[in-house]
C-alpha positions, 0 to 999 in steps of 0.5 A, a space after each residue: 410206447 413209453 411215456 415221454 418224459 420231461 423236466 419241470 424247470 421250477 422243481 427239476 423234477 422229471 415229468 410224464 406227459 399227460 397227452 390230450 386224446 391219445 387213443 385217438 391218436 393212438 389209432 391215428 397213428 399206430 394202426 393199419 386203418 389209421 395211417 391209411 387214412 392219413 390223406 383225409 386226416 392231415 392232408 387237407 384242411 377239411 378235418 382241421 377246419 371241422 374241428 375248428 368249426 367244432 370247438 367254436 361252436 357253444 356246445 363245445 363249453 362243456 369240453 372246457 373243464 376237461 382240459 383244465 383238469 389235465 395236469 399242468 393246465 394252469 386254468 386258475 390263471 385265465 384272465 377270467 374264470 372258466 365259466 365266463 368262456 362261451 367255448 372251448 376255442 375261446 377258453 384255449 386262446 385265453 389270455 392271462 391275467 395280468 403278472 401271470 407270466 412276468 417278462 424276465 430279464 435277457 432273451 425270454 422264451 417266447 410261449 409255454 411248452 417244452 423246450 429243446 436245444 438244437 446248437 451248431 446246427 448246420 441247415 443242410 445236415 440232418 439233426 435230431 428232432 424228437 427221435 426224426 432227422 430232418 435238416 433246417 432247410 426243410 423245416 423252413 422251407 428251403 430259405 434257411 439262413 446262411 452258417 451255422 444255427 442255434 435252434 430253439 424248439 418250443 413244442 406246446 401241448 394242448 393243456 398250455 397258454 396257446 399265445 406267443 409272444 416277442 422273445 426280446 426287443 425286435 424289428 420285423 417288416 410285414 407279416 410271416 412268410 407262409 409254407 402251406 403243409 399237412 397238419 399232423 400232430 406234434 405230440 408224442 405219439 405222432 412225433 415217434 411215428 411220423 417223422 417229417 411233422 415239423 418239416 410237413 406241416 404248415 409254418 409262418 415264418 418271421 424273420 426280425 433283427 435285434 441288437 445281436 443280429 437277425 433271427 427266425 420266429 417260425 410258428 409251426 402249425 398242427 392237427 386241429 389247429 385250423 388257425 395260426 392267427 398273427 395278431 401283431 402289427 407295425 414294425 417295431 416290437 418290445 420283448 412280450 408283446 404278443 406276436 399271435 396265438 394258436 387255435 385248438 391243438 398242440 402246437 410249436 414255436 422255433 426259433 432260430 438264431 445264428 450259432 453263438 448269438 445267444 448264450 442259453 442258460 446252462 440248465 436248457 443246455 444240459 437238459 437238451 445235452 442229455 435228450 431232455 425237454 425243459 417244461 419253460 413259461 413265457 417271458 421266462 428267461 431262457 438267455 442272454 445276447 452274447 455280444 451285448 453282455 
């Protein structure tokens, strides 16, 4: 498979994605007995939820070091030093230390991940998603919104800041609508060869309301991933205020906005135009309200 390729946004430089645990993967989901076993690997909670038990346990401590060795881990950041977390889930869902991530000025990318551009898209046509055609109806569980779409696809690996956060000022009421799924793998490899993850897995769906209109904050499960905890509240919410976190696994974060609410920042559109990702931190600006400028 060839290596899949982004754009580091601070240097511009194209980026081979190192990928956590990819001959796993790889038999997972390019050989015979792997996809034959897809039903007891992703169909169920069981395996997400062993791993889970796995990596909550304090055995899983030596674990840590491995993912803060992996390129683009960004370990020196955690809110405390590596040996201070008892285990490994609770190294992954670390928080940061304060300044880590500086809230920037107009919308601001709501996680850490690689971002991808989706403009105009209609709910009902298929449109590309990592080499899939899936449309935005599926994604979000037959209740898509109303006209066309921008769509925003923040896709996380294992070695990113796993909390995300409230991409501008908001308002929600209550907690996410859930669409119970599988939990397939978001990278790379399974995205190449499974083609539905986005629409199979399981999803939190949000909808909020800001000055330049109602939006969607969908929180995208994944394998190993055997919780999506919201650890928000109330009904008011300032740009960077933690909306939740994943546990173990690569994860996504979608966020969907009526077509021409939002105007993106050139360089996301361009690099989204040519079929790239653009590697994005949280509280980053990614761009700015178009009726409010």
């Amino acid at each position: 498979m060839t290596p899949v390729e982004y754009i580091d946004r601070r240097t511009g430089a194209r980026v081979a994605e190192s990928i956590m645990g990819d001959r796993a993967l790889r038999f997972a989901y390019e050989t015979l007995l792997g996809r034959t076993l897809w039903p007891v690997l992703f169909g169920s909670r069981f395996v997400s939820a062993l791993m889970g038990r796995r990596y909550d346990s304090p055995k899983s401590k030596a674990d840590i070091a491995k993912l803060a060795a992996i390129p683009g881990c960004r370990a020196d950041e955690a809110e405390k030093p590596i040996g201070e977390y008892a285990t490994f889930n609770e190294f992954f869902t670390r928080r940061l230390k304060h300044g880590a991530r500086p809230i920037g000025d107009g919308l601001v990318s709501p996680a850490d991940g690689r971002l991808m551009l989706y403009l105009d898209a209609d709910a009902d046509s298929p449109f590309p998603l990592k080499g899939a055609r899936r449309t935005l109806r599926e994604v979000m569980g037959g209740d898509a919104p109303h006209g066309r779409c921008d769509i925003a696809v923040f896709r996380l690996a294992p070695v990113d800041y796993h909390r995300f956060h409230f991409p501008c000022d908001c308002g929600t009421d209550g907690m996410p609508r859930v669409v119970p799924g599988r939990y397939h793998s978001v990278n790379p490899i399974a995205l190449a060869r499974h083609p539905d993850v986005y629409a199979d897995n399981e999803r939190q769906i949000l909808k909020c309301r800001a000055p330049f209109g109602d939006f969607w904050f969908v929180d995208v499960g994944a394998f190993g991933v055997g919780t999506i905890v919201q650890t928000y509240s109330g009904m008011h919410h300032v740009k960077g205020e933690e909306k939740g976190y994943f546990k173990f696994g690569g994860s996504t974060v979608i966020l969907v906005f009526n077509a021409g609410a939002v105007r993106f920042d050139a360089d996301l559109v361009g690099n989204s135009a040519a079929g790239l990702e653009t590697r994005v931190l949280c509280c980053e600006r990614i761009g700015d309200a178009a009726n409010l400028v």
